[in-house]
N, C-alpha and C positions, 0 to 999 in steps of 0.2 A: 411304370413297366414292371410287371413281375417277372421271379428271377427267371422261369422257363423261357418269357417270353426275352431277355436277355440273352438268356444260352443260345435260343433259337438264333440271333444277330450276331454271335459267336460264330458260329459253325459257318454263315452266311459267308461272314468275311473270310473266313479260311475257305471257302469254294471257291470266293472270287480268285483268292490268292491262287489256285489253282490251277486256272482258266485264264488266268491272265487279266481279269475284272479291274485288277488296282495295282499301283506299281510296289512291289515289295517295301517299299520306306511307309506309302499312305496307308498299307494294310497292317504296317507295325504300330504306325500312331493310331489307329481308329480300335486296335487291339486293346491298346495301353488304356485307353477313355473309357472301351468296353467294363474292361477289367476291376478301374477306378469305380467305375457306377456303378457295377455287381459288389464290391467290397461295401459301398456308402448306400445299399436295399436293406430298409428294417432300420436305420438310423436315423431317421425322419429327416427333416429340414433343419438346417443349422440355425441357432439363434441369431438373428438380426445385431449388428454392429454393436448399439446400442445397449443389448442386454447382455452384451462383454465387454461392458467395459470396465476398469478397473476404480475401484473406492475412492481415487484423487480422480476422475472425472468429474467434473463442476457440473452442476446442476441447477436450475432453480425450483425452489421448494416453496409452499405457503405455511405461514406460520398464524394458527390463530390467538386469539387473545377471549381471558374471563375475565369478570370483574371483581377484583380482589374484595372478599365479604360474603360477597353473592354466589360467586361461581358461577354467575349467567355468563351465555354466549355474545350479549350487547350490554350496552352501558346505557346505564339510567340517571338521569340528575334533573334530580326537582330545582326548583328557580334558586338562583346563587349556590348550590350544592360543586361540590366536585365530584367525579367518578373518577377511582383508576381502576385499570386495564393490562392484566400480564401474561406476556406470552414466555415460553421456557423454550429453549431450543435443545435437541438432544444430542445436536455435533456442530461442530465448528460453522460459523453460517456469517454472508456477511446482507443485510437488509439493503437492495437496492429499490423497493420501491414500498410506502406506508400509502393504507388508503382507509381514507376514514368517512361513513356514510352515516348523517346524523338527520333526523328524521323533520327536523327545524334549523333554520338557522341562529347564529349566536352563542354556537359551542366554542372555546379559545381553549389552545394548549396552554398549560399550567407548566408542564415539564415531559421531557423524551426523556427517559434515563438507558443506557443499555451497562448493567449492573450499575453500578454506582455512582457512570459519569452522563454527567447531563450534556446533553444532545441541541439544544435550544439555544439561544444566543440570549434571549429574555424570555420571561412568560407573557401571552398573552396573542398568540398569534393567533390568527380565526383558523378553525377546520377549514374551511374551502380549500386551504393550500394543500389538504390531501384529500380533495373529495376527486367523485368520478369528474370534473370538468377540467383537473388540474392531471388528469392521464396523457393530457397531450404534450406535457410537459417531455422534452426526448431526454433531459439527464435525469443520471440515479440521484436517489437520496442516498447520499452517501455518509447511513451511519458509520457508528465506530461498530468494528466489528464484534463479534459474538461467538464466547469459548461455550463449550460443553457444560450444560447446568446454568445456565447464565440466564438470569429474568433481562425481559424487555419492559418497562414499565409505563405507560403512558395514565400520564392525569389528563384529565379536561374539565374543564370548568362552566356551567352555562350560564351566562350573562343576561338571560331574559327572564320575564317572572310568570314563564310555562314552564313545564316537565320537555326535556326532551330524550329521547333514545335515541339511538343507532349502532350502527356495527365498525368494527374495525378489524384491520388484518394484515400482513406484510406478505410480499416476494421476496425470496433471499436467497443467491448462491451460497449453496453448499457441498460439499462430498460426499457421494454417495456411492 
């Protein structure tokens, strides 16, 4: 509604008041609403809950991963070779879910490090435990959490005697 056509509904409800149209209480509230809505013309639409929220709002965020040497986006390892893989977070993050897409099978973790503490219980676990068929999985991977400037490091190791690639990346609450 533009403002003319608001003044116009102005004047409306004071004829009613006039006339007897509305009982003096409902002609002060519909006045009041009037008033409110002519004050908030030209101020557009308020931002969505969402985009007010404050920097401790948890969030989840993707984190991708290079590979350290290369600076490629995926990981490459010829037969018995290792690739690592590091992601850098920019604020306090904690990894609830690792998903790793390797273009063959017989990739095995070597090590999860998030800085300097290992994540793994031994080396050698196959990638399938974070590929896409293990998404049905309902709990987090619950690394250790991740301060500001903080590498996440992942080795892999391929245990076949082909080349294989694929990609990697995590979901993480964070604040933002």
């Amino acid at each position: 509604m533009e403002i003319d056509e608001m003044e116009e509904v102005e004047d409306a409800i004071d004829g009613l008041t006039e006339v007897g149209g509305l009982t003096e209480v409902g002609a002060k509230q519909i006045k009041r609403v009037v008033k409110k809505v002519l004050s908030k013309v030209g101020q557009g639409a308020p931002s969505p809950p969402f985009a007010r929220s404050t920097r401790s709002t948890s969030r989840r965020a993707p984190l991708g991963f290079t590979e350290v040497g290369t600076g490629a986006l995926f990981f490459t390892a010829a037969a018995g070779a290792t690739s690592v893989m590091q992601g850098k977070v920019s604020r306090k993050a904690h990894i609830n879910r690792l998903l790793i897409v390797p273009s063959a099978p017989g990739m095995v973790l070597a090590s999860i490090k998030v800085g300097d503490v290992e994540q793994l219980l031994a080396p050698g676990a196959p990638v399938e435990l974070y590929s896409t068929a293990a998404l049905t999985d309902t709990l987090p991977d619950n690394f250790d959490p991740l301060s500001e400037a903080l590498d996440v490091t992942i080795s892999l190791t391929n245990t076949t005697l082909a080349p294989i690639t694929g990609t990697i990346g995590v979901k993480a609450e964070c604040e933002r």
